[in-house]
TORDO-719143 format. One line per 8 residues: number of its first residue (from 1); for each residue x, z, y of C-alpha. Coordinates in Angstrom, 1 decimal, always signed. Example, Ala and Ser with C-alpha at 12.3 -4.5 7.8 and 13.67 -1.06 7.14 Angstrom:
2
1) +12.3:+7.8:-4.5 | +13.7:+7.1:-1.1 .
% end
This chain:
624
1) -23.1:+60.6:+53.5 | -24.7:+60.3:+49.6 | -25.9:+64.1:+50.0 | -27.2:+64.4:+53.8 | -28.9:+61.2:+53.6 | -29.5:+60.1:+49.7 | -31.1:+56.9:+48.8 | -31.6:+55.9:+52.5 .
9) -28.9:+53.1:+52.6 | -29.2:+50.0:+50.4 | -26.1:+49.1:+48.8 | -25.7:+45.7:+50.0 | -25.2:+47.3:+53.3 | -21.8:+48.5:+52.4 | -21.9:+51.1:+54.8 | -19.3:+53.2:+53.4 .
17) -16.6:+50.3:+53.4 | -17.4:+49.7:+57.3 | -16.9:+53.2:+58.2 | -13.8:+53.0:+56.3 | -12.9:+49.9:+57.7 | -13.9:+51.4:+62.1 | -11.6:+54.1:+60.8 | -8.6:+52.1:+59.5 .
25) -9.3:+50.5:+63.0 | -9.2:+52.8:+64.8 | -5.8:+54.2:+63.0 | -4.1:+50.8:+63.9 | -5.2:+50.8:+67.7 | -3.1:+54.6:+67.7 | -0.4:+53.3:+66.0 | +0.4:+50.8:+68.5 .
33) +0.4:+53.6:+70.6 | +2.8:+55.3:+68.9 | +5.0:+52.8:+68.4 | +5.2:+51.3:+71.0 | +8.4:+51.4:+73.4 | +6.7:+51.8:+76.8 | +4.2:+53.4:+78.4 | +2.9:+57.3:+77.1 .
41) +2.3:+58.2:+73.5 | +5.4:+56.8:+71.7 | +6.9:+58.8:+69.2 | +10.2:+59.5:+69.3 | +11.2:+58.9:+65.8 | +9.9:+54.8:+66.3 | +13.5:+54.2:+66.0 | +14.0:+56.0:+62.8 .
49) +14.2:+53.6:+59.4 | +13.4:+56.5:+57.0 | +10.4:+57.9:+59.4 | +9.1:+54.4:+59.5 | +9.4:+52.9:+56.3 | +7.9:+56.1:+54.9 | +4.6:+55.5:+57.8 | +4.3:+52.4:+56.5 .
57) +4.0:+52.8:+52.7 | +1.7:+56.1:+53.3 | -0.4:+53.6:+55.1 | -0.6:+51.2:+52.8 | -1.4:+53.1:+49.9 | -4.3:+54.6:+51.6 | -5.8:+51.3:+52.0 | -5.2:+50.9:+48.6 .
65) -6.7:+53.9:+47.8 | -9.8:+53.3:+49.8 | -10.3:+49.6:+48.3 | -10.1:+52.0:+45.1 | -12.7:+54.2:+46.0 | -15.2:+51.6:+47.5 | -14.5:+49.5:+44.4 | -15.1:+52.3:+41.3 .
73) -18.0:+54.1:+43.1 | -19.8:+51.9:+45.5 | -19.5:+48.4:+43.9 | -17.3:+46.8:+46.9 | -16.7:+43.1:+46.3 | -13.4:+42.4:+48.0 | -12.6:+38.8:+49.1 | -9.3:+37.3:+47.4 .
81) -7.6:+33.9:+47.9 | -9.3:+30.7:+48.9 | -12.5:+32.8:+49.3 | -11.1:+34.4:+52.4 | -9.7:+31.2:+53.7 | -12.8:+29.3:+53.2 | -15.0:+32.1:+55.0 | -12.6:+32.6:+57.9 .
89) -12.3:+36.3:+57.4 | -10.4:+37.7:+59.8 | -8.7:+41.4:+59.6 | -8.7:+43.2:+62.9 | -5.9:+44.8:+64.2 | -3.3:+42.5:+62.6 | -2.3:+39.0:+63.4 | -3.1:+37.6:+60.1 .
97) -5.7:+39.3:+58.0 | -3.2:+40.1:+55.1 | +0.1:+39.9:+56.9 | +1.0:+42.7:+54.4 | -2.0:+42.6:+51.8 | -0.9:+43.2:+49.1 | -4.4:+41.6:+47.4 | -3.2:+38.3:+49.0 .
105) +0.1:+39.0:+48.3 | -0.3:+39.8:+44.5 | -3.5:+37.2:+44.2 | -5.8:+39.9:+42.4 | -8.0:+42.8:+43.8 | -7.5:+44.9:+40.7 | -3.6:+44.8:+41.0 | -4.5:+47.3:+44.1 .
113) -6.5:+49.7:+42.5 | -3.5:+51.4:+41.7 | -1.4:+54.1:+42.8 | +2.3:+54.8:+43.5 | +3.1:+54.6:+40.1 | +1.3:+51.9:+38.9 | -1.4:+54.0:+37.2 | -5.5:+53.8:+37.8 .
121) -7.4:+56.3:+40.8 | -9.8:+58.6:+40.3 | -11.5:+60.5:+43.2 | -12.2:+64.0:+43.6 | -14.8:+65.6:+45.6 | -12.8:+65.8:+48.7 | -11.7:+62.4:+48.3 | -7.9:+63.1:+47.7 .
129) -7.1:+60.4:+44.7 | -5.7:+61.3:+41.4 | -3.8:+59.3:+38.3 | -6.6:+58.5:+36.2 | -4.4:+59.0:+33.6 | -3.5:+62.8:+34.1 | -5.9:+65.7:+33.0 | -7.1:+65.9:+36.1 .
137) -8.0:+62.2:+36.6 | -9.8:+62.1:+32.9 | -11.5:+65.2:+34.1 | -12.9:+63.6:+37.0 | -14.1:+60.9:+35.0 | -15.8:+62.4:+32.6 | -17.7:+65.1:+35.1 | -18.5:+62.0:+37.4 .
145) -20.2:+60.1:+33.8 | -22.1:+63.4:+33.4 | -23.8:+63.0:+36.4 | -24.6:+59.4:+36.1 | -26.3:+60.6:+32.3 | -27.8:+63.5:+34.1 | -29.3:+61.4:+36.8 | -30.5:+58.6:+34.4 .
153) -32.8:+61.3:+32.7 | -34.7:+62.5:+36.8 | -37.6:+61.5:+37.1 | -38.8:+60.7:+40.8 | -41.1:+59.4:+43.1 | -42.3:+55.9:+41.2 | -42.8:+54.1:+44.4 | -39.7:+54.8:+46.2 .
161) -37.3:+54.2:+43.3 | -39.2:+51.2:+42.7 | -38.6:+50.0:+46.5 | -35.2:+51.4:+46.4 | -34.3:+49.3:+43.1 | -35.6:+46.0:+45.1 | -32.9:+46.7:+48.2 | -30.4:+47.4:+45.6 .
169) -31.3:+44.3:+43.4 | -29.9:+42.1:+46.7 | -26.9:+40.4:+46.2 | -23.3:+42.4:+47.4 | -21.6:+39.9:+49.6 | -18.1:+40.2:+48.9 | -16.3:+41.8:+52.3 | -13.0:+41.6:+53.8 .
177) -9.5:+43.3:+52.1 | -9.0:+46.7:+54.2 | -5.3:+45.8:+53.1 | -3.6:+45.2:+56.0 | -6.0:+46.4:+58.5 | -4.1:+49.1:+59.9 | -0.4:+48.5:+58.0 | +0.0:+45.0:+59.4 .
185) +0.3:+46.6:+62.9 | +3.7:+47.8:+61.8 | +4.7:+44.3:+61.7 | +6.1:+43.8:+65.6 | +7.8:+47.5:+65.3 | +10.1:+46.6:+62.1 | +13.4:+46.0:+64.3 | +15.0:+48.9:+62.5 .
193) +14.9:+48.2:+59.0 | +15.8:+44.7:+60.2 | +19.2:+46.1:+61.4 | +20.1:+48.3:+59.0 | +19.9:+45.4:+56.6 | +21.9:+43.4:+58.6 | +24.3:+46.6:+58.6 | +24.6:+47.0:+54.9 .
201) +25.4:+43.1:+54.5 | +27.9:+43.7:+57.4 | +29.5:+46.3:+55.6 | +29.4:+44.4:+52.1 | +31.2:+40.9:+53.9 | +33.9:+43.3:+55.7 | +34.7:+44.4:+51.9 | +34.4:+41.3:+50.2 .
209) +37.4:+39.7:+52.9 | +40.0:+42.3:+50.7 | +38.2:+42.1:+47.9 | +39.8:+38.9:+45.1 | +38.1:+40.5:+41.8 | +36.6:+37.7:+40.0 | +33.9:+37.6:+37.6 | +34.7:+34.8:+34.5 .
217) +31.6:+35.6:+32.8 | +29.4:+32.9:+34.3 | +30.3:+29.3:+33.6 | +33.0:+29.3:+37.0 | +35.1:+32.1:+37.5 | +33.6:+32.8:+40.7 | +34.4:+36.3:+43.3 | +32.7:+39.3:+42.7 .
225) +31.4:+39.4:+46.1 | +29.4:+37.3:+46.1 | +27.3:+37.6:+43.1 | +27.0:+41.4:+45.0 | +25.6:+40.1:+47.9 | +23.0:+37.7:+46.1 | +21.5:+41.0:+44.0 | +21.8:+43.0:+47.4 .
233) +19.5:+40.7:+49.1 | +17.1:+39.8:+45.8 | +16.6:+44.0:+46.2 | +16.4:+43.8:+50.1 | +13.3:+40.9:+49.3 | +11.7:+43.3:+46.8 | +12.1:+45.7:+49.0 | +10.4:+44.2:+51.9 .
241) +7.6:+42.3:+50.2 | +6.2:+45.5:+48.5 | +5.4:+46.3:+52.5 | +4.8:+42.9:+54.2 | +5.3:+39.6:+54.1 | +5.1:+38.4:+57.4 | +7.0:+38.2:+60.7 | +9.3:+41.0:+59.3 .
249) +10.4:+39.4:+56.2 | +10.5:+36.2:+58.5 | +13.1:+38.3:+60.5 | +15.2:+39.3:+57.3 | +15.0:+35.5:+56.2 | +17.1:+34.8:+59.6 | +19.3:+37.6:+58.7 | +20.0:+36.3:+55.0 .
257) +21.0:+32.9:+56.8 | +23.1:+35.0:+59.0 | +25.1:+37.1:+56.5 | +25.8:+33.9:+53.8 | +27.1:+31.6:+57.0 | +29.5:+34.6:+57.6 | +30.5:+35.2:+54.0 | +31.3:+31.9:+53.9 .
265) +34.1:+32.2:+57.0 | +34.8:+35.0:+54.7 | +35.6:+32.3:+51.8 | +37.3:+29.8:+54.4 | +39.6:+32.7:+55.3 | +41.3:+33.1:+51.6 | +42.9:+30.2:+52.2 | +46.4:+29.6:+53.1 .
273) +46.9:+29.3:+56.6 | +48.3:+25.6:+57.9 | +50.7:+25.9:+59.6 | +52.0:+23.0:+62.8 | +54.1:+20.3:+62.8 | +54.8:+19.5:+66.8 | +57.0:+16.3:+67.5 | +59.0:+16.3:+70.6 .
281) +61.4:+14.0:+72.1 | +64.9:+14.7:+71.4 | +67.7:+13.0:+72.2 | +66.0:+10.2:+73.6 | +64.0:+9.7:+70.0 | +60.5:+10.4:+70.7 | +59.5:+12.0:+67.0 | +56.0:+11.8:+67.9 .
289) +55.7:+8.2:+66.4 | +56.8:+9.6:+63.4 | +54.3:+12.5:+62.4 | +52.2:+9.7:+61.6 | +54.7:+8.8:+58.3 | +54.0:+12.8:+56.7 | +52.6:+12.7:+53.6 | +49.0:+12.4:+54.8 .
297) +45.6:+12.0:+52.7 | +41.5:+12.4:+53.4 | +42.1:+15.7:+55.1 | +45.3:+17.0:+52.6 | +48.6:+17.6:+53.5 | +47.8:+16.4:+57.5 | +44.4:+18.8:+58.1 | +43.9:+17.5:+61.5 .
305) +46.2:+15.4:+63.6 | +46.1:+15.1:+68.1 | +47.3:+11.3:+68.1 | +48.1:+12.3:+71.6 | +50.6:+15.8:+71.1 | +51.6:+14.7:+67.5 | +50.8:+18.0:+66.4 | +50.3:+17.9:+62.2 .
313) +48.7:+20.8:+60.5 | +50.5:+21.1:+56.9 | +49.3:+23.8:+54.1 | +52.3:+25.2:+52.2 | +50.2:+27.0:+49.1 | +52.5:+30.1:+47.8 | +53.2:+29.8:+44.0 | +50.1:+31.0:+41.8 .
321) +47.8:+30.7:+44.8 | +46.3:+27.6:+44.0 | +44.0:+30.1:+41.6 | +42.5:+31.7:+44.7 | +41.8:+28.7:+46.7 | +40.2:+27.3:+42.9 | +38.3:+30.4:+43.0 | +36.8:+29.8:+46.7 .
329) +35.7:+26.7:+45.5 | +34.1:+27.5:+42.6 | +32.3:+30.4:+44.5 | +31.4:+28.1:+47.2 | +29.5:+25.9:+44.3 | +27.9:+28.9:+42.7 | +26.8:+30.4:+46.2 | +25.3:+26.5:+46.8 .
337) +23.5:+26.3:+43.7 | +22.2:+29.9:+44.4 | +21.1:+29.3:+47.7 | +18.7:+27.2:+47.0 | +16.7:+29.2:+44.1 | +16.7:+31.9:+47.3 | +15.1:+29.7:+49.6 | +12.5:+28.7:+46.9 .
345) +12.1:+32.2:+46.2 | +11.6:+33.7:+50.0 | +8.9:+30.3:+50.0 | +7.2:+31.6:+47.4 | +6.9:+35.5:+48.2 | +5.9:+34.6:+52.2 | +3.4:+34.7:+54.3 | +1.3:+31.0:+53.8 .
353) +1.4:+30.4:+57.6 | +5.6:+30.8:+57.6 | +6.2:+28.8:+54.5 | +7.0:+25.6:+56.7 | +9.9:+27.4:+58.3 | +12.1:+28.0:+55.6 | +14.9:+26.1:+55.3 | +18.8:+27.0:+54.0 .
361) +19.6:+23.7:+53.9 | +22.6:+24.2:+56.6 | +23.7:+26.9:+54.8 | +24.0:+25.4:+51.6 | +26.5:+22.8:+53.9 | +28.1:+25.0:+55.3 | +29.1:+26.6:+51.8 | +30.0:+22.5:+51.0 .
369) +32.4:+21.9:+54.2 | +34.3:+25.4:+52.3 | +34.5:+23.2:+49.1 | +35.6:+20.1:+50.6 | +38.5:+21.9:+52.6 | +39.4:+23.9:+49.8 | +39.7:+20.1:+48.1 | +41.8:+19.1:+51.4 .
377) +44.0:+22.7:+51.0 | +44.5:+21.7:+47.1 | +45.7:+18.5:+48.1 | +47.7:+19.5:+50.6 | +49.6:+22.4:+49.0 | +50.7:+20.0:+46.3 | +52.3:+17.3:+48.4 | +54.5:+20.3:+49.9 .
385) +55.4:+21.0:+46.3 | +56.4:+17.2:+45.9 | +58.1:+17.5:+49.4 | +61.9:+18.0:+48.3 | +61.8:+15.1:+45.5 | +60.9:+13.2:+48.6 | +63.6:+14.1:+50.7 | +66.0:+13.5:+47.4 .
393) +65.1:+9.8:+47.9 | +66.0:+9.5:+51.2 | +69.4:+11.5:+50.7 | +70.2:+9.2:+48.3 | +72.0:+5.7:+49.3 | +70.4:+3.0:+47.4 | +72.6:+0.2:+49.3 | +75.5:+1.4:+47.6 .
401) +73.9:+1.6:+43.6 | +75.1:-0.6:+41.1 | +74.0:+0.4:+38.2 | +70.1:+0.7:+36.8 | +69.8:+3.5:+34.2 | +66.4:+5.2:+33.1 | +64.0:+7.2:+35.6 | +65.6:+8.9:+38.7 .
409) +65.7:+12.7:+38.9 | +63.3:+12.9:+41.8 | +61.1:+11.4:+38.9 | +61.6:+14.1:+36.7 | +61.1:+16.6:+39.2 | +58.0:+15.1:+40.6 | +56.2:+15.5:+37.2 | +57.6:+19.3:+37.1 .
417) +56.1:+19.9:+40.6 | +52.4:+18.2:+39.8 | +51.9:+18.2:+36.0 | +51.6:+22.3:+36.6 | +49.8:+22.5:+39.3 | +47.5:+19.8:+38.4 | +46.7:+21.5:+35.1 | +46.0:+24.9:+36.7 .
425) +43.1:+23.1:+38.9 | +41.6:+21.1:+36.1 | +40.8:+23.8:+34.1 | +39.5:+26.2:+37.2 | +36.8:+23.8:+39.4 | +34.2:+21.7:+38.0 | +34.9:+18.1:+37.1 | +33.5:+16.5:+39.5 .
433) +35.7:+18.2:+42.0 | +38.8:+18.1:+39.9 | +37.9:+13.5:+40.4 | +37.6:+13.7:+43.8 | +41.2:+16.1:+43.7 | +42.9:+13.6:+41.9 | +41.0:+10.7:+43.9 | +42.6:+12.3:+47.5 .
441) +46.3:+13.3:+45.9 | +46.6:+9.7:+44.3 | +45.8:+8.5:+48.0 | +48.3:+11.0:+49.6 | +50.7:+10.5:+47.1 | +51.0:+6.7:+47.5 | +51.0:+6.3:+51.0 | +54.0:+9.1:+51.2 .
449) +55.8:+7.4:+48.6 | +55.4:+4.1:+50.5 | +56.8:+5.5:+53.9 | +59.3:+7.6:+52.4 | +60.6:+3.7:+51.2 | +60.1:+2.4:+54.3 | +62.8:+4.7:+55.7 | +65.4:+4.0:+53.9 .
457) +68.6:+2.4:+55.5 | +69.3:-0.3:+52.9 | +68.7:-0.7:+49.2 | +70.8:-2.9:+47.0 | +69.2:-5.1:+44.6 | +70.0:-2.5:+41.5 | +68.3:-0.2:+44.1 | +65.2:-2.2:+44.1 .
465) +65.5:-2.6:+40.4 | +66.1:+1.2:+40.0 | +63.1:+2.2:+42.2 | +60.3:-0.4:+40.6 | +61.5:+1.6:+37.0 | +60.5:+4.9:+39.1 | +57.5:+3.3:+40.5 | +56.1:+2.3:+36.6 .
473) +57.1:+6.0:+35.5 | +55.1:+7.1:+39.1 | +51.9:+5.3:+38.2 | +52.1:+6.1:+34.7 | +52.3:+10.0:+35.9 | +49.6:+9.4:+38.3 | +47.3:+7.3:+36.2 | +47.3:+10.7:+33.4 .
481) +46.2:+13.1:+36.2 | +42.6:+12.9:+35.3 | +43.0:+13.6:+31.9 | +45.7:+15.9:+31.9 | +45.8:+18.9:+29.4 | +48.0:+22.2:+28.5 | +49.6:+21.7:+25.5 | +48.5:+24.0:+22.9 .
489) +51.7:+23.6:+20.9 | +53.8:+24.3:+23.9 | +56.2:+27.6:+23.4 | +57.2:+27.2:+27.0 | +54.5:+26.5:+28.4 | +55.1:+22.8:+29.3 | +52.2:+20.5:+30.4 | +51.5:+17.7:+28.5 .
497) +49.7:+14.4:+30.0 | +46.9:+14.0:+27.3 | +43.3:+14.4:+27.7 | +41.1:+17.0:+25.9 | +38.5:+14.7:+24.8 | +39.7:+11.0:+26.2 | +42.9:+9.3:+27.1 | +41.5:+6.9:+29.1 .
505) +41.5:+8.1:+33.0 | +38.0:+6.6:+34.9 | +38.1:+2.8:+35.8 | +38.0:+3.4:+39.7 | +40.7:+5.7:+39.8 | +42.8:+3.5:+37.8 | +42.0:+0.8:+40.3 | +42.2:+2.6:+43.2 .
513) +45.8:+4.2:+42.1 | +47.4:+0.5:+40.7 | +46.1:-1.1:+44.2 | +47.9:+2.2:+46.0 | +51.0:+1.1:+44.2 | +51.0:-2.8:+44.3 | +52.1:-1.9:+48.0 | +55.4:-0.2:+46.9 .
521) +55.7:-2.5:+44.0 | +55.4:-6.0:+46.6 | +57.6:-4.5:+48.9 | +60.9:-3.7:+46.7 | +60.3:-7.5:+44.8 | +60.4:-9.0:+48.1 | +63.9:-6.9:+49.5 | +64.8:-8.1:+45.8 .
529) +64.2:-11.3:+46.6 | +67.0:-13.8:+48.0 | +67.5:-14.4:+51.7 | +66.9:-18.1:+50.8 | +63.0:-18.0:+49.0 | +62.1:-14.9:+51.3 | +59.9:-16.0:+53.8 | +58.2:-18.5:+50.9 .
537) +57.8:-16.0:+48.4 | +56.7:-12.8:+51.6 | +53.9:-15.9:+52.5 | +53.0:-16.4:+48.5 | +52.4:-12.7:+47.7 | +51.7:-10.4:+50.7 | +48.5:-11.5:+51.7 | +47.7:-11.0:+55.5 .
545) +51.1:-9.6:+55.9 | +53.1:-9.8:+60.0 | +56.3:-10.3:+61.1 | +56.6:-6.7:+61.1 | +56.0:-6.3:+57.7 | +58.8:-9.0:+57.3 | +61.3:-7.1:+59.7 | +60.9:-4.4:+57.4 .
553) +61.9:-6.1:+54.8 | +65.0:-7.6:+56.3 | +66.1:-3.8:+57.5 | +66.0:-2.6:+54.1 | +68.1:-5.6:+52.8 | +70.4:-5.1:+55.3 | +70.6:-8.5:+57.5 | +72.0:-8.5:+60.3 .
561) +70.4:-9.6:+64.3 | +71.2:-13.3:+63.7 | +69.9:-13.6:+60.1 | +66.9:-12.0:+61.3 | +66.6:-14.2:+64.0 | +66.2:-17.2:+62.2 | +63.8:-15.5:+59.5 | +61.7:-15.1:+62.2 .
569) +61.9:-18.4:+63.8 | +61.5:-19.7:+59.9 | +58.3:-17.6:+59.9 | +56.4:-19.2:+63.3 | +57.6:-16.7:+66.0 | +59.2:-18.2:+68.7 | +62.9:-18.5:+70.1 | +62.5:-15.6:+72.3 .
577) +60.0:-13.5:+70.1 | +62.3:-13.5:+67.4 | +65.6:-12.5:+69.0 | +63.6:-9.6:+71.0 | +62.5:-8.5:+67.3 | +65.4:-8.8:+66.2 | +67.5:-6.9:+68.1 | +64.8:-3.9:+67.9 .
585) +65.1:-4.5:+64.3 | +69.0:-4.2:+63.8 | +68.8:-0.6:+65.4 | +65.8:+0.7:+64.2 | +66.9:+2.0:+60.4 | +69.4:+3.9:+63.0 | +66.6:+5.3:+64.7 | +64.6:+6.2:+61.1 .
593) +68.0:+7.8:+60.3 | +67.9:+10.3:+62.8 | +64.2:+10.7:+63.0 | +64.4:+11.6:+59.3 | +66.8:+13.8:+59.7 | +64.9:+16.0:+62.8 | +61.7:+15.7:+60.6 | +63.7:+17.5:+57.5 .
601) +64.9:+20.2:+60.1 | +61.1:+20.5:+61.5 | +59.9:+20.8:+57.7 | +62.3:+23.4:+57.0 | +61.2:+25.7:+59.8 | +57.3:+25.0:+58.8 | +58.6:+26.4:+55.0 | +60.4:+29.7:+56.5 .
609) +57.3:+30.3:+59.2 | +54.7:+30.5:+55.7 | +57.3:+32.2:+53.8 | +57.1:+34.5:+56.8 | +53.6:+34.8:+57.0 | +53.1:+35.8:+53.5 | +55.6:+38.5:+53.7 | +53.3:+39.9:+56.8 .
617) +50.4:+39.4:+54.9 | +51.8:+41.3:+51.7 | +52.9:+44.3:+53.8 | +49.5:+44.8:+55.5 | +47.7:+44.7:+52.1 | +50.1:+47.2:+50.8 | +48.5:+50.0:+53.7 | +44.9:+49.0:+53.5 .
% end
């Protein structure tokens, strides 16, 4: 144009950047053609990642290169930023004006002057642009600054160069990015590289469920896996926003969500499987009504419960498992926390117009419902641990003991069961998590010890005696969990009950477990208590308590129908009320007896079923 028609266009006209701009165009209007999936003129290879991806960067680099050209020869002003907004420049052949500009995207018009590898253009004569920085680039530059000297020295006609060096003296309005004017019509076609994403996370999720290597560099010992999925998809959003940032990395956003609520089913899945308690009605003893006496807690040892089957759900955690399900939690934290620096990361990189829409809020819950049930599985698995002390309480007949001597052996092996296993969790999760541990076993704890007393037969009054020194040596266990600590001196590798740092547990636990415990503790005092003072002292200390909190009482101190007749009648029921209680009373530490005894039975099969189960899982490991 400069040699068939020289010094006939002004500059302010910007010719060359609209012919550039009708061609780039042009260029978009036959690329819909091409890639679009009906009609004539689609290309066959639409479908094919590498053939795309490789149309869409040759694209964008040569609006790049054309912004460079216009730029360096002709004096181009390119809007940028609020500029563009502000003048309501619109792009044609896009749906937003720099759906994949990278001046938008980057914020400055010289960041695009660049080439491939990050290195200035020059422009030959044929227009094909060189590194400025190779010897063919500086050659370039230095023939092109010849001509500039050379032309400085012509003399011409006075009164055209004077007319032409008015129209030139006019002020270049700055003109619309060509970035974006044919690239962004790849936007709508991207489906591919969308799924082949999605594929490579797929593949990296289907690894991760065999996969229990865990990195302990970072502050939590957390899974490999997952720390490989977050750098996957930090490259996938490089990856992506060097070609646009628009509905296309809109559409890998919603497969990011996709892939971390699956990895964390992944997570969930390393748990120990619960396993199901069903009650049924056997010899005229519907066991049903008894499911409800399991050691339960917020979500532990009793997962879920159908109050209208009786079905339980129990987890039974292997020995040295606890680890993993530690390990899930911690993951799920980390995985959390690192959700949300991606969501304010995708925010930042996309499109203005899309920036309302992101949100990972529900999958950062998601990865917290993991946590909480890995809390629920911890909680669990430890009152299964604690399970046969209990049942060495009720095998044992407390109407018949005489003697008090120092704590009972279900004590002892109580704090061998949970010293251990609490130790291996405090120093694996974060504190917080490790509290609200303790916070749901205390909970658990107490209530099972309380019905596990409940259904006794009879205890004597050394039995009471004996079983308020085990309820002390109980609390005082319980009341050390949240500061419990390894012993360093150890040679055995006993656990100690001493904190790291403090000895004194949090107040609201120590409230919460001495409340739990006043139950147990009101309860033997009062089957302690003389027949003669009962019903005064029951009224004195057991605030709010019913007549059959009172039977209860009188069953485990062994009174017969009559004498709780008239403790009854003492107490306000009436003639009638109190023999009909009565008489269910006398038979129902019969009925316990037997219930207890199908529950052990049902308890014992739920142990050899995960026993089971493990030895299944093992043997498929061992062939994959």
């Amino acid at each position: 144009l400069a040699e068939k028609f020289p010094n006939v266009f002004p500059t302010y006209w910007t010719l060359h950047y609209k012919l550039t701009r009708a061609f780039l165009s042009r260029t978009s209007d036959h690329l819909k053609i091409l890639l679009g999936s009906n009609g004539k003129g689609s290309d066959r290879d639409r479908e094919n990642v590498t053939v795309l991806l490789k149309a869409l960067q040759k694209t964008i680099l040569f609006e790049k290169e054309m912004t460079a050209w216009l730029t360096r020869d002709y004096g181009t002003v390119f809007m940028v930023g609020k500029e563009r907004k502000s003048r309501g420049a619109v792009a044609s052949g896009g749906e937003y004006e720099d759906r994949t500009s990278a001046v938008s995207n980057m914020g400055d018009i010289d960041e695009a002057l660049v080439g491939e590898d990050n290195s200035g253009l020059e422009f030959d004569e044929q227009g094909r642009a060189v590194a400025a920085s190779s010897a063919q680039g500086i050659r370039i530059k230095y023939e092109r600054k010849m001509k500039q000297d050379k032309g400085a020295t012509t003399t011409g006609d006075d009164s055209f160069a004077a007319a032409r060096d008015i129209m030139n003296e006019k002020e270049i309005k700055p003109v619309s990015p060509l970035l974006g004017v044919a690239s962004s019509v790849f936007d709508p076609y991207m489906g591919p590289y969308i799924k082949l994403e999605e594929q490579n996370m797929d593949e990296q999720l289907n690894e991760s469920r065999a996969d229990d290597a865990v990195d302990t560099r970072g502050e939590l010992p957390v899974f490999t896996s997952s720390t490989a999925l977050f750098v996957y998809i930090k490259n996938s959003i490089t990856r992506c926003t060097v070609l646009t940032q628009g509905k296309t990395f809109f559409a890998l956003y919603m497969a990011f969500k996709d892939t971390l609520r699956k990895y964390a089913s992944v997570l969930e899945d390393k748990f120990p499987q619960a396993l199901n308690i069903t009650g049924a009605a056997i010899g005229g003893i519907n066991i049903n009504v008894n499911v409800a006496s399991l050691p339960s807690s917020f979500g532990g040892r009793v997962d879920s419960r159908d109050s209208s089957s009786g079905v339980a759900r129990v987890v039974n955690i292997p020995p040295g498992e606890e680890v993993t399900v530690c390990h899930v939690i911690d993951t799920c934290e980390y995985c959390a926390d690192t959700v949300e620096a991606l969501e304010d990361l995708i925010r930042d990189k996309i499109h203005e117009k899309l920036k309302e829409k992101i949100d990972m809020s529900e999958e950062q819950e998601t990865f917290h419902d993991v946590t909480a049930k890995g809390i629920r599985v911890l909680v669990s698995g430890l009152e299964q641990r604690i399970e046969p002390a209990l049942k060495e309480i009720s095998k044992k007949d407390w109407g018949s003991l005489d003697v008090v001597g120092e704590e009972s052996a279900y004590v002892r092996s109580m704090h061998d069961a949970i010293a251990p296993f609490v130790e291996t969790v405090q120093g694996l999760i974060p504190s917080s998590y490790f509290r609200n541990f303790c916070d749901k076993f205390a909970a658990a704890f107490t209530s099972s010890y309380y019905n596990t007393l409940i259904r006794q037969k009879r205890i004597s009054e050394s039995g009471t005696q004996q079983l308020l020194l085990d309820v002390y040596n109980l609390k005082t266990l319980l009341l050390k969990l949240p500061v419990i600590e390894k012993s360093k001196s150890s040679t055995d590798g006993s656990v100690d009950l001493k904190s790291p740092g403090s000895t004194i547990p949090p107040a609201m636990y120590t409230k919460m477990v001495t409340k739990q415990f006043a139950k147990s503790e009101l309860l033997l005092k009062l089957v302690g208590t003389p027949p003669e003072l009962l019903i005064d002292v029951f009224k004195a200390q057991w605030s709010g308590g019913t007549a059959a909190n009172l039977q209860t009482v009188m069953n485990l101190k062994g009174m017969n129908r009559k004498e709780q007749t008239a403790m009854l009648e003492s107490f306000g029921l009436d003639s009638e009320t109190a023999q009909r209680g009565a008489a269910v009373g006398s038979t129902s530490s019969t009925v316990t007896e037997h219930v207890q005894i199908l529950q052990e039975k049902g308890n014992d099969v739920a142990a050899n079923l995960s026993q089971m189960r493990q030895k299944v899982d093992d043997f498929r490991k061992a062939f994959r």
